[in-house]
C-alpha positions as a printed NumPy array, in Angstrom:
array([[  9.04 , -34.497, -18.538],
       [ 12.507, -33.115, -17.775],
       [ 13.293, -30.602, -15.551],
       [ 14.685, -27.376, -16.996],
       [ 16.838, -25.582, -14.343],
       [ 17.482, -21.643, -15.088],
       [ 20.418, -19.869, -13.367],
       [ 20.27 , -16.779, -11.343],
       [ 22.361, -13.554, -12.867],
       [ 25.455, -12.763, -11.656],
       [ 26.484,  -9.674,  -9.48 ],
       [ 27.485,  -7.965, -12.439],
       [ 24.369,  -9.264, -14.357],
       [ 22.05 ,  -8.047, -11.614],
       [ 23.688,  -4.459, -11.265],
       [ 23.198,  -4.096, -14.807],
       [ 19.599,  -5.284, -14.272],
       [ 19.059,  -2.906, -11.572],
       [ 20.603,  -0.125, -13.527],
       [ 18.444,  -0.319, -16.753],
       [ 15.507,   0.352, -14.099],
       [ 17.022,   2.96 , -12.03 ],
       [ 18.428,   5.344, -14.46 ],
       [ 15.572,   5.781, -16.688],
       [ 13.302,   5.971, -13.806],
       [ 15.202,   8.456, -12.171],
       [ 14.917,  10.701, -14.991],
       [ 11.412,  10.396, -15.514],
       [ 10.493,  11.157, -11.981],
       [ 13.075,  14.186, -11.815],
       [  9.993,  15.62 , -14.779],
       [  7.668,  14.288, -12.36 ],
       [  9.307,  16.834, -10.039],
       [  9.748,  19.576, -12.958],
       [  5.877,  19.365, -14.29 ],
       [  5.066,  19.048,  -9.772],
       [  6.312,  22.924,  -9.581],
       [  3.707,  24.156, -12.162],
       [  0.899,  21.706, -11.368],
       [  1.145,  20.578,  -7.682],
       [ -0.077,  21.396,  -4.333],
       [  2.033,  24.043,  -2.33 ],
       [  1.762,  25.267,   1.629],
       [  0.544,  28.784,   1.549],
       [  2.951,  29.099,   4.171],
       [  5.661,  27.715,   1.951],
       [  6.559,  30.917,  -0.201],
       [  7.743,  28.67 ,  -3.031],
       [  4.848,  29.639,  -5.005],
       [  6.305,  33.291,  -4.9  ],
       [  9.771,  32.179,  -6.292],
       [  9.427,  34.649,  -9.79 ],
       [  9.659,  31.576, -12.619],
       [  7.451,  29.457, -10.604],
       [  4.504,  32.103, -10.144],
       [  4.825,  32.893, -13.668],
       [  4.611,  29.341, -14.84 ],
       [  1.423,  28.778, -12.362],
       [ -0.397,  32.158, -13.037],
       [  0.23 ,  31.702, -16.973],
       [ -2.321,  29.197, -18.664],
       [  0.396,  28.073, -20.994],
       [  2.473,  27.617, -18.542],
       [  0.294,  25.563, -15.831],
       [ -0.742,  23.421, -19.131],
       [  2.778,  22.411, -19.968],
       [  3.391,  21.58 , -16.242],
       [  0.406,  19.281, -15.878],
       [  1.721,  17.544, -19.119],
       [  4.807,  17.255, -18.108],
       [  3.397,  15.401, -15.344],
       [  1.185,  13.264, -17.402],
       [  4.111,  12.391, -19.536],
       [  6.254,  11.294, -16.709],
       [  3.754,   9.403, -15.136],
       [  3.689,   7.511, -18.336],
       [  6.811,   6.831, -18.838],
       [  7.475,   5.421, -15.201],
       [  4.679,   3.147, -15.657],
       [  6.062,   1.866, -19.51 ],
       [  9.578,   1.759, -18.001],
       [  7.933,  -0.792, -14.899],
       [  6.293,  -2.672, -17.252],
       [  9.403,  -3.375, -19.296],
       [ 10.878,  -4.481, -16.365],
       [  9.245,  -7.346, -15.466],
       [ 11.391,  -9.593, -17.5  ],
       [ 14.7  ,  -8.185, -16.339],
       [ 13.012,  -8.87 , -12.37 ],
       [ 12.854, -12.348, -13.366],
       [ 14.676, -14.893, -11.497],
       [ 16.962, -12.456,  -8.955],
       [ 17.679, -14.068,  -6.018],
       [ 16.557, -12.574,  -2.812],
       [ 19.975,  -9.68 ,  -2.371],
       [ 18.959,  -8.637,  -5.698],
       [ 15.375,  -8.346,  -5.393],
       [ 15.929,  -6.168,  -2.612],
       [ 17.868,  -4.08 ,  -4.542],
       [ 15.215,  -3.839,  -7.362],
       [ 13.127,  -2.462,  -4.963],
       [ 15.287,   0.177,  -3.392],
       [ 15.613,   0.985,  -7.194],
       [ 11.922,   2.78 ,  -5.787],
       [ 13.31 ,   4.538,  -2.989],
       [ 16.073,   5.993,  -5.871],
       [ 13.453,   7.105,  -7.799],
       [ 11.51 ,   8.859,  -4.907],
       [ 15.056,  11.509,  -4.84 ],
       [ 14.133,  14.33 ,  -6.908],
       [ 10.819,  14.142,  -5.24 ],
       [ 11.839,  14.658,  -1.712],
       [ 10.873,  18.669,  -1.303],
       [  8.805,  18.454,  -4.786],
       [  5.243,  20.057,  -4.459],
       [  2.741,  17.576,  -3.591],
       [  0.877,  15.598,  -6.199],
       [ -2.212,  13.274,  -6.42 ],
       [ -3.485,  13.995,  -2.762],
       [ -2.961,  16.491,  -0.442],
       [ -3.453,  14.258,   2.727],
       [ -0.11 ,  14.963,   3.983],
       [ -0.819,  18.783,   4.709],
       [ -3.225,  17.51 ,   6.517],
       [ -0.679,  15.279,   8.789],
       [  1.102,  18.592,   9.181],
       [ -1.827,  20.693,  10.389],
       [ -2.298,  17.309,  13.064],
       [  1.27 ,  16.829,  14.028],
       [  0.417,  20.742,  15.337],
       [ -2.191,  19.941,  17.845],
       [ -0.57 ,  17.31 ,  20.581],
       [  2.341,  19.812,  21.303],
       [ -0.253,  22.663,  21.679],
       [ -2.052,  20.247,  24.603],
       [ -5.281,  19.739,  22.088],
       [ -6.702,  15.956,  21.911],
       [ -6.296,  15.02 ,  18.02 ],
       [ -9.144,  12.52 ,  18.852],
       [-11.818,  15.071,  19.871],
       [-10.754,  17.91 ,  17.923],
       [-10.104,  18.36 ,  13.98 ],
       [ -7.05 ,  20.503,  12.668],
       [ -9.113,  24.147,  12.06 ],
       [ -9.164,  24.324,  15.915],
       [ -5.904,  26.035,  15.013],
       [ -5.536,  29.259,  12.639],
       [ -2.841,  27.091,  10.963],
       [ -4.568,  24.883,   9.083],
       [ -4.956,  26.738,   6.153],
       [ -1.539,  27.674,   5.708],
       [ -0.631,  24.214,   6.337],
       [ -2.276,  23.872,   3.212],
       [ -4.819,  21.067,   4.947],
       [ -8.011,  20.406,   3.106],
       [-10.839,  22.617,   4.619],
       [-13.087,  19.099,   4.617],
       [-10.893,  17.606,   7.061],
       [-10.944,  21.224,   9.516],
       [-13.706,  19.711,  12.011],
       [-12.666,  16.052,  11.763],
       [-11.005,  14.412,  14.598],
       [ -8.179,  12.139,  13.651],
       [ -8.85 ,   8.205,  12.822],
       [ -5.01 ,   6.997,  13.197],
       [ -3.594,   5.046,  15.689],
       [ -1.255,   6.566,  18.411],
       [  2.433,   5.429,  16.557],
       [  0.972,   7.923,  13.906],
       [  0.592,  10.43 ,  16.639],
       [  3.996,   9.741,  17.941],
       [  5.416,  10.005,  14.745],
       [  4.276,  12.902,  13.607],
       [  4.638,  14.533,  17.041],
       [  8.111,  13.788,  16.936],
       [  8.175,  15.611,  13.454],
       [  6.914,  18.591,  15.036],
       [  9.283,  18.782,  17.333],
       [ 11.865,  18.518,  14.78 ],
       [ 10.955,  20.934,  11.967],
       [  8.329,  23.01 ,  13.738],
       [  5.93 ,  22.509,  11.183],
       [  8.07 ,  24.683,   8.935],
       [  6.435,  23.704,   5.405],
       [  9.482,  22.151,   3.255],
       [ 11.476,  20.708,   6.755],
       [  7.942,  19.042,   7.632],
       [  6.745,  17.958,   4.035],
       [ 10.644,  16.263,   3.824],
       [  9.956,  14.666,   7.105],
       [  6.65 ,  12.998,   6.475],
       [  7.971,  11.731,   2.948],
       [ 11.245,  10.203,   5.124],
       [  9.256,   8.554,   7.23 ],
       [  6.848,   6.848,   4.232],
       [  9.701,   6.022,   2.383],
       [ 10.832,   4.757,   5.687],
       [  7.871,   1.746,   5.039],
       [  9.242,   1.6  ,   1.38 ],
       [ 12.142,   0.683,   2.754],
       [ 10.943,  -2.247,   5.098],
       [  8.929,  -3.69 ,   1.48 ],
       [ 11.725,  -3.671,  -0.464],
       [ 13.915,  -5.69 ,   2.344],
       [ 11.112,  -7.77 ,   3.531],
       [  9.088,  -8.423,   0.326],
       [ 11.503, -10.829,  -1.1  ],
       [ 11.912, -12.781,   2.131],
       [  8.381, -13.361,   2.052],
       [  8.241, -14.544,  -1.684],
       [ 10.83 , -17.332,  -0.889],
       [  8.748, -18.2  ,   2.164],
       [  5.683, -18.328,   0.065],
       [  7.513, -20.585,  -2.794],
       [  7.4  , -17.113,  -5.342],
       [  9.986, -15.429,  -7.762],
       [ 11.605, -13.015,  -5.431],
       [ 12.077,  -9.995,  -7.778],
       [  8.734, -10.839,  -9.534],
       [  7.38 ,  -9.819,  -6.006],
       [  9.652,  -7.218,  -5.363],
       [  8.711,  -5.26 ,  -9.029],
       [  5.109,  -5.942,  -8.576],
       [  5.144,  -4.884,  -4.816],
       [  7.711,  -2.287,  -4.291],
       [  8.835,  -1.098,  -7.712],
       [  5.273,  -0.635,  -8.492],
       [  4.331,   3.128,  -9.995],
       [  1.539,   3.637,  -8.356],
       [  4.016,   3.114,  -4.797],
       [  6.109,   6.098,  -6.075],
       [  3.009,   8.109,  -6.702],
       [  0.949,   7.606,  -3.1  ],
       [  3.729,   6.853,  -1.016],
       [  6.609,   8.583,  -2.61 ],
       [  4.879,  11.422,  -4.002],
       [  1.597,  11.994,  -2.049],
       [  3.223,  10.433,   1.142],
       [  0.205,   8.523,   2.728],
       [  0.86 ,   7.006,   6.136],
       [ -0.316,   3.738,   4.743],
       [  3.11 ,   3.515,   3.546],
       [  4.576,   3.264,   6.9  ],
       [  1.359,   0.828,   7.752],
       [  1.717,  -1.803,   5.519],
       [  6.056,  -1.568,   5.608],
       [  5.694,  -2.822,   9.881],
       [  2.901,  -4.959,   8.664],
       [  5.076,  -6.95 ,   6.161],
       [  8.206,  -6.642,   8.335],
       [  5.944,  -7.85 ,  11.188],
       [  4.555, -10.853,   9.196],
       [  8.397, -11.651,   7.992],
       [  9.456, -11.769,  11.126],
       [  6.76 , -13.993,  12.456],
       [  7.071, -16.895,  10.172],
       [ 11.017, -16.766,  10.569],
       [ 10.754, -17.496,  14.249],
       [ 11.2  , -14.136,  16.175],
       [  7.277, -14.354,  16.86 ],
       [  7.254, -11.998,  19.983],
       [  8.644,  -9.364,  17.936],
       [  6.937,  -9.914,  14.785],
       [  3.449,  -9.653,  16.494],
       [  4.607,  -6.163,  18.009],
       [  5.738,  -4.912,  14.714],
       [  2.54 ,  -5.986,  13.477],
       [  0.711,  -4.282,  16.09 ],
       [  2.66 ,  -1.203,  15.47 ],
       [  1.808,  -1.258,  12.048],
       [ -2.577,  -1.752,  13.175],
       [ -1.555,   1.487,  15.474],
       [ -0.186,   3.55 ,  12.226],
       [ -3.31 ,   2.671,  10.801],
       [ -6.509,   0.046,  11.58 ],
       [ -6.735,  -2.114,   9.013],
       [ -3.193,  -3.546,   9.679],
       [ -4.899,  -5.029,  13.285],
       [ -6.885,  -7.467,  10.336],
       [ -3.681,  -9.56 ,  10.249],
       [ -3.677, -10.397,  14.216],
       [ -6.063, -12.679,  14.29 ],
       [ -5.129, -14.81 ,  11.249],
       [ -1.48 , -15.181,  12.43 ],
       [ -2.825, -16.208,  16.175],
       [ -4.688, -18.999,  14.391],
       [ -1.68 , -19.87 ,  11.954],
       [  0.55 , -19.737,  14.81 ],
       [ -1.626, -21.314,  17.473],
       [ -2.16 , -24.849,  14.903],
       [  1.096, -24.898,  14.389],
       [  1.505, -26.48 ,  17.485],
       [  0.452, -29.852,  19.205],
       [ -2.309, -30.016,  21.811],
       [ -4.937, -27.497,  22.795],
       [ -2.492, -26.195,  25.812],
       [ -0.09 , -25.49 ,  23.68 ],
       [ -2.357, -23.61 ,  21.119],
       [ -3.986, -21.572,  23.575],
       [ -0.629, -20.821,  25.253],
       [  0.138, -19.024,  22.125],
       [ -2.9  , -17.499,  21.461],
       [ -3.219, -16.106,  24.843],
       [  0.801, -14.882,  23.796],
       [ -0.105, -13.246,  20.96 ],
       [ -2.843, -11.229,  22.769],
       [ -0.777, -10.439,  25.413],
       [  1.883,  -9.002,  23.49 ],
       [ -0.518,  -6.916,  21.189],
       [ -2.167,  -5.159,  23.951],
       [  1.454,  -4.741,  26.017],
       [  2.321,  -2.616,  23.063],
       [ -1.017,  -1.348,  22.305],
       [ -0.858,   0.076,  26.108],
       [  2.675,   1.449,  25.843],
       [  2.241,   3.509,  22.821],
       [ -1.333,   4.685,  23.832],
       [  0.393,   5.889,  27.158],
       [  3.82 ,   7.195,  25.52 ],
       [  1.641,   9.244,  23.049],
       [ -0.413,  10.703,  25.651],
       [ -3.588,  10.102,  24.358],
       [ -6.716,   7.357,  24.95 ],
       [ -8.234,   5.254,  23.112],
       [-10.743,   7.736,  21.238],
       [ -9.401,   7.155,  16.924],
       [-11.336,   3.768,  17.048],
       [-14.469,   5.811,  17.518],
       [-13.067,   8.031,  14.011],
       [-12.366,   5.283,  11.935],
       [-15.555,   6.331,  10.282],
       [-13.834,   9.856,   9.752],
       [-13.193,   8.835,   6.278],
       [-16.521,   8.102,   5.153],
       [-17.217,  11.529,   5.105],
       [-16.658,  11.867,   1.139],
       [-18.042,   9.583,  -1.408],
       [-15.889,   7.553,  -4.195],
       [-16.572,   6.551,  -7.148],
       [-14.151,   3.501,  -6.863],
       [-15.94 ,   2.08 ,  -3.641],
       [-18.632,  -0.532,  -5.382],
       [-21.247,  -0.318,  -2.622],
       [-20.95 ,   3.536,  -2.725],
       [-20.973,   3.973,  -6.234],
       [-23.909,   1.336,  -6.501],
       [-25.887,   3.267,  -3.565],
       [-25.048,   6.753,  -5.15 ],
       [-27.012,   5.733,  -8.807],
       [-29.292,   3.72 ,  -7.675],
       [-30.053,   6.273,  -4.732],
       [-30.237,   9.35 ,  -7.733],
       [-33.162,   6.979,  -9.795],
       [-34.85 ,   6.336,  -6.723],
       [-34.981,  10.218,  -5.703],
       [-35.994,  10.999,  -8.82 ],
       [-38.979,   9.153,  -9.046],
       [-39.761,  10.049,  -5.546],
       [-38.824,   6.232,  -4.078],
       [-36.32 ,   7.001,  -1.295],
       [-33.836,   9.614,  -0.607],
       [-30.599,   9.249,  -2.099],
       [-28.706,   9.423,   1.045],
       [-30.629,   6.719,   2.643],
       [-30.317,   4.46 ,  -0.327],
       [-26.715,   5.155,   0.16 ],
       [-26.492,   4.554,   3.871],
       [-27.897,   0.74 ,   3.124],
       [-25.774,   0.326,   0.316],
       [-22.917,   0.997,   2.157],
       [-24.034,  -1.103,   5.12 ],
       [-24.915,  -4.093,   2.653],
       [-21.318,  -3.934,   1.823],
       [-19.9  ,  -3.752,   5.267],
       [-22.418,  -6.628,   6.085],
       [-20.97 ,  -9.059,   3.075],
       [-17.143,  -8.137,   4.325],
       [-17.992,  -8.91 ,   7.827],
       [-18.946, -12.16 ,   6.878],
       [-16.288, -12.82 ,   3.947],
       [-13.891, -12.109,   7.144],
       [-15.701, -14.636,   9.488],
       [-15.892, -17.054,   6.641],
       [-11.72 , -16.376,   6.066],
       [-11.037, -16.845,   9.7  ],
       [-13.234, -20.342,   9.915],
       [-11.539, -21.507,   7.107],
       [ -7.978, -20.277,   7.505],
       [ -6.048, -23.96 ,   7.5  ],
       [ -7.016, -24.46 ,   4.161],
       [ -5.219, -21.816,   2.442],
       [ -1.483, -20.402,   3.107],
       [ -1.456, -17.59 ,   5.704],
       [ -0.238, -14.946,   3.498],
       [ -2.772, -15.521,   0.663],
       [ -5.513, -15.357,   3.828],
       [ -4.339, -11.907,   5.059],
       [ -4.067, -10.71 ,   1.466],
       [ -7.715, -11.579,   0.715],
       [ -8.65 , -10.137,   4.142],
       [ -7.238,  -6.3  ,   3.416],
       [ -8.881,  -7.053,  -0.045],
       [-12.307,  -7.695,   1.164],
       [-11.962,  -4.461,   3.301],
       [-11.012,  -2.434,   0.82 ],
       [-13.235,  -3.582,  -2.053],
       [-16.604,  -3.917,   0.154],
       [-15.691,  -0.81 ,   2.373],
       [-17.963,   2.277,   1.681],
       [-14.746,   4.206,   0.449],
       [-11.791,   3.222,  -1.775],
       [ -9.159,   5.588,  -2.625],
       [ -6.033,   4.099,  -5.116],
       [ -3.436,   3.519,  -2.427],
       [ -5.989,   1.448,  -0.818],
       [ -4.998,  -1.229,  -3.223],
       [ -1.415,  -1.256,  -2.031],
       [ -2.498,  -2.697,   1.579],
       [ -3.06 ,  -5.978,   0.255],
       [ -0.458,  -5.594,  -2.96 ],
       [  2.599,  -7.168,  -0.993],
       [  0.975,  -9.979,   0.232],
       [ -0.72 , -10.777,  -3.233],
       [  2.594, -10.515,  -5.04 ],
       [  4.078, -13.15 ,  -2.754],
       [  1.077, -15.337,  -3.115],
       [ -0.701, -14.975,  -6.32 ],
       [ -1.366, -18.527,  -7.498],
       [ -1.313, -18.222, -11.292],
       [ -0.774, -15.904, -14.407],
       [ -4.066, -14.756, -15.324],
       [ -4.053, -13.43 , -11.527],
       [ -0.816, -11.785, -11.499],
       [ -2.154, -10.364, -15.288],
       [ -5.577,  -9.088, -12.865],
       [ -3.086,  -7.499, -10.33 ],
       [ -0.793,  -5.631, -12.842],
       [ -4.325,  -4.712, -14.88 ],
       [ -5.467,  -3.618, -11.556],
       [ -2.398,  -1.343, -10.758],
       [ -2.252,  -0.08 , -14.214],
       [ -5.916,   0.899, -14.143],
       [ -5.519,   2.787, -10.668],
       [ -2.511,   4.51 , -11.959],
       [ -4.496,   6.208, -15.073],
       [ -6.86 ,   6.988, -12.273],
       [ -4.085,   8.38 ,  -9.84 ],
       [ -3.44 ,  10.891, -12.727],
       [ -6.785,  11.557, -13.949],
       [ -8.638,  12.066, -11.038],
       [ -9.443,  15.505, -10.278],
       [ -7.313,  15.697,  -6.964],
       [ -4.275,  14.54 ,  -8.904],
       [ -3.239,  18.184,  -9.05 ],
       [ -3.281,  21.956,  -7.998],
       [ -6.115,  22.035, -10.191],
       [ -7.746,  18.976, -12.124],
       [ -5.392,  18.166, -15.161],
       [ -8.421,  17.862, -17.503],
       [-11.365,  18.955, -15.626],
       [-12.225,  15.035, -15.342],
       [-14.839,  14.299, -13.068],
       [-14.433,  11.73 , -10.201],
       [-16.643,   8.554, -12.637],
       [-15.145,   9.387, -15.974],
       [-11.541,   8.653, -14.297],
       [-13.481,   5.378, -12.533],
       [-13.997,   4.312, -16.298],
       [-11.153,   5.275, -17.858],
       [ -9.594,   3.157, -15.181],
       [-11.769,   0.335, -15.939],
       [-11.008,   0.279, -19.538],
       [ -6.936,   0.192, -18.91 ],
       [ -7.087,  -2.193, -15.583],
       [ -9.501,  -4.904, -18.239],
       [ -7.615,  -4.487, -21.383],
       [ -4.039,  -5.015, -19.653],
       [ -5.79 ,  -8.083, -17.336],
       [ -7.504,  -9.541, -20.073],
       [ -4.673,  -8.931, -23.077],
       [ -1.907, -11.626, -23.825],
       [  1.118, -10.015, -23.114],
       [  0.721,  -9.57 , -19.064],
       [ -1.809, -11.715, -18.709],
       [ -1.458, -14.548, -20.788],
       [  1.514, -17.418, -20.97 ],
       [  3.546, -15.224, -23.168],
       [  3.938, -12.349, -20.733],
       [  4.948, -14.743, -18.068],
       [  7.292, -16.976, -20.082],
       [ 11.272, -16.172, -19.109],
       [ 14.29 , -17.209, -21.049],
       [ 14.292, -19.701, -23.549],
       [ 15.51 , -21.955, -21.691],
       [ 11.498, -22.501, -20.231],
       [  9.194, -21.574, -17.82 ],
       [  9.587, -18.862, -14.647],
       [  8.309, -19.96 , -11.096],
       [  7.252, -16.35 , -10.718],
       [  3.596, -17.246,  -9.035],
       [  3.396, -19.115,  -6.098],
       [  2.416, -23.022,  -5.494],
       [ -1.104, -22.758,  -3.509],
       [  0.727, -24.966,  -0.867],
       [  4.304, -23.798,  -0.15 ],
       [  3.598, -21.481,   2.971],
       [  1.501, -23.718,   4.778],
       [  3.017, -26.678,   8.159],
       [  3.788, -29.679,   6.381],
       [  2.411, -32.58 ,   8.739],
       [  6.023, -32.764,  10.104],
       [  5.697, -29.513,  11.451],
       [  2.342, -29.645,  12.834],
       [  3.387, -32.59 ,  14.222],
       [  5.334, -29.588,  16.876],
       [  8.823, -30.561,  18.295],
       [ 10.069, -32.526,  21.374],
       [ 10.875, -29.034,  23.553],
       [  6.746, -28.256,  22.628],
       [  8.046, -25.126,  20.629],
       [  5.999, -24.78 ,  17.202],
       [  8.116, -26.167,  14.213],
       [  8.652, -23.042,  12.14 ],
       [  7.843, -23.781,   8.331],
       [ 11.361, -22.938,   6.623],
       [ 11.532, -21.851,   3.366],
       [ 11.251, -23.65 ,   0.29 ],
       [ 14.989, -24.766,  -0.574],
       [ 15.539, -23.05 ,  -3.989],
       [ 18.633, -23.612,  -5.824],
       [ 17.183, -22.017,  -8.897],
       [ 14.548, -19.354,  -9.436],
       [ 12.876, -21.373, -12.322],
       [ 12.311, -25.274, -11.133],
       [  8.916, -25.952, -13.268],
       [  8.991, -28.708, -16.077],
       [  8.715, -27.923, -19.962],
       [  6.217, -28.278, -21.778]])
């Protein structure tokens, strides 16, 4: 077979490229912002609900109709305008990948001071950022210990819960206090900076991870960063996970290209925004540790990687001023059941048959349910660890977060973007990358269906009819031939894209595990790649 060699674009060719995607999308999510003033989540301490045109458009049915379509309608149109991107993402090298995906941070503009859509978690990082400043413990105490909350706009379930993040997030946010005085649109602006702060870190560190892991650069970069349903729960909704998984991947990048120190504290930063970040420690201890010759060595950097994880997992803890007490709340957000958690959902129905013919109560068939599934992703974890030569690191991690989210007792949609980069760099074929666009499509119908999307639920949908509608978009766009199939995935005429990655191209070649004469690990450089598209025709 001959080899069929495609060229990258030019400059010019990619700034066009990058300019069919911004402009469009920028105009969309400028509605986004429109239809956000009728139909999203204000502060009650934020007075912009008393601005004259907006009350009118909020108190008038009409009018509160024709902002929630207006949402619906951008929402739509973001998500056709990423999927007609994939082709143009195609073969960028790794400058303009990045630049595809600060195409998302350009779209995340009109947004900035926009009322809050799709979750109103970021009120409650407001009401929290309150209580270290006013000498309160945000691990014993929930945010209704102050009279604040509610004008904060915080949810009233979250009042008497203690906080389950890490203490970066508490130095973060503390920091934000300081600096806007939890004044409503100076701290909602803040807290959307600093997610779109871990946008930032994808889009630069995304692409350097798909040529590590032998992938198509700006495939990885639209998939992972461009991706809708990024704008909507990081952009939009501003969920700290954004910051979480931007150190994580920044932290992993780092890592592999030799700065290993700091990449493990950048990764531990990230596992102190948020937990489930900390899942990536011990898989890059092992990948680092057998990258190396001789079981001194190994354990040498082992004992290196714990060292400098709990260095900065002591510094932060003491800068912040608080102990150790958010690992006891990581079970904080298992107070409220979702539909989109399996084991929950499972529990939940079969729980409701078996109370109703007198069996069991539903809550304790739910409490086994959910442990059942904890149980299985323990062990899916061990099993990962034990078996974590055979498969390339990144792929490992990414099937890690996945386990967690999938088999943990809740799921909420921006779960799925903690393991998103990492699958976009690795995916291993096209009917995968066709189940992870399915996937993301599915979750963004959900996104905007789900009751919380809005002020007040765009269609009075109920928490299992978006679950299904969800399911019905994620399987026909997985299992239908244009993203999922060979003729979604085909580029130019000139043949085939390398847009998935080879099972193989992140992991030590023997050379490299073979160490070096100084007894340094060999580093695994990246695949050389003169041209994005290398495979053989057909």
């Amino acid at each position: 077979m001959s080899e069929v060699v495609v060229s990258q674009p030019t400059a010019p060719e990619a700034g066009r490229v990058v300019a069919r995607v911004a402009v469009p999308g920028l105009a969309a999510s400028s509605v986004l912002a429109v239809g956000s003033l009728g139909a999203g989540w204000m502060a009650p301490a934020s007075g912009m609900g008393a601005h004259p045109l907006i009350d009118a458009v909020r108190s008038s049915e009409v009018g509160a109709s024709l902002a929630k379509l207006l949402v619906v309608v951008a929402a739509g149109a973001l998500v056709r305008i990423w999927v007609r991107a994939r082709p143009l993402a195609r073969g960028l090298g790794v400058v303009q990948a990045q630049q595809l995906g600060a195409v998302g941070l350009v779209w995340s503009v009109p947004l900035l001071v926009a009322p809050v859509l799709f979750s109103r978690d970021v009120f409650s990082y407001i009401a929290l950022s309150r209580l270290p400043s006013a000498g309160i413990d945000p691990y014993q105490h929930g945010t209704g210990v102050l009279s604040t909350s509610w004008s904060d706009g915080a949810d009233p379930m979250w009042f008497d819960a203690p906080a389950p993040y890490g203490p970066v997030w508490i130095l973060a946010s503390s920091a934000l206090f300081r600096l806007t005085d939890a004044e409503p649109t100076a701290a909602l602006l803040g807290f959307r900076l600093l997610a779109l702060a871990g946008v930032g870190l994808l889009a630069v560190f995304v692409p350097r991870l798909a040529v590590r892991a032998g992938a198509d650069p700006g495939t990885a970069a639209w998939l992972a960063v461009l991706n809708p349903m990024v704008l909507f729960h990081f952009g939009v909704a501003a969920h700290n996970d954004a910051l979480m998984v931007g150190l994580l991947i920044a932290g992993l990048a780092l890592a592999l290209g030799g700065r290993v120190g700091v990449g493990v504290a950048v990764v531990t930063l990230a596992g102190l925004v948020k937990a489930p970040a900390l899942l990536a420690l011990p898989f890059l201890a092992v990948y680092l540790a057998t990258s190396t010759p001789g079981w001194r060595i190994r354990i040498r950097v082992g004992t290196t990687v714990l060292s400098v994880a709990l260095a900065v997992a002591a510094a932060t803890t003491v800068a912040a001023g608080v102990g150790v007490g958010w690992v006891a709340n990581l079970a904080t957000p298992t107070e409220v059941d979702t539909w989109l958690s399996p084991s929950t959902a499972l529990g939940r129905t079969i729980g409701l048959v078996a109370e109703a013919g007198e069996l069991a109560s539903a809550d304790s068939v739910l409490h086994v349910a959910r442990l059942a599934g904890l149980v299985v992703a323990a062990l899916m974890l061990g099993w990962l660890l034990l078996t974590a030569r055979r498969r390339p690191l990144l792929r490992t991690i990414a099937l890690a977060l996945l386990a967690v989210v999938v088999l943990g007792p809740v799921v909420h949609p921006w779960y799925l973007l903690w393991p998103l980069p990492l699958l976009a760099v690795s995916v291993t074929s096209r009917r995968e990358l066709g189940w992870i666009v399915g996937a993301s499509l599915g979750l963004a119908t959900y996104t905007v269906a789900n009751t919380a999307a809005t002020s007040a639920a765009l269609f009075s949908v109920g928490d299992g009819v978006a679950v299904l509608a969800a399911a019905v978009v994620a399987l026909a766009i997985a299992l239908g031939p244009r993203l999922g199939g060979r003729r979604g995935v085909r580029g130019p005429a000139a043949g085939r894209e390398a847009d998935v990655a080879e099972p193989t191209r992140d992991r030590l070649s023997s050379t490299s595990r073979a160490g070096t004469s100084t007894g340094r690990p060999a580093w695994p450089a990246p695949t050389p790649r003169a041209d994005p598209a290398t495979e053989p025709a057909p």
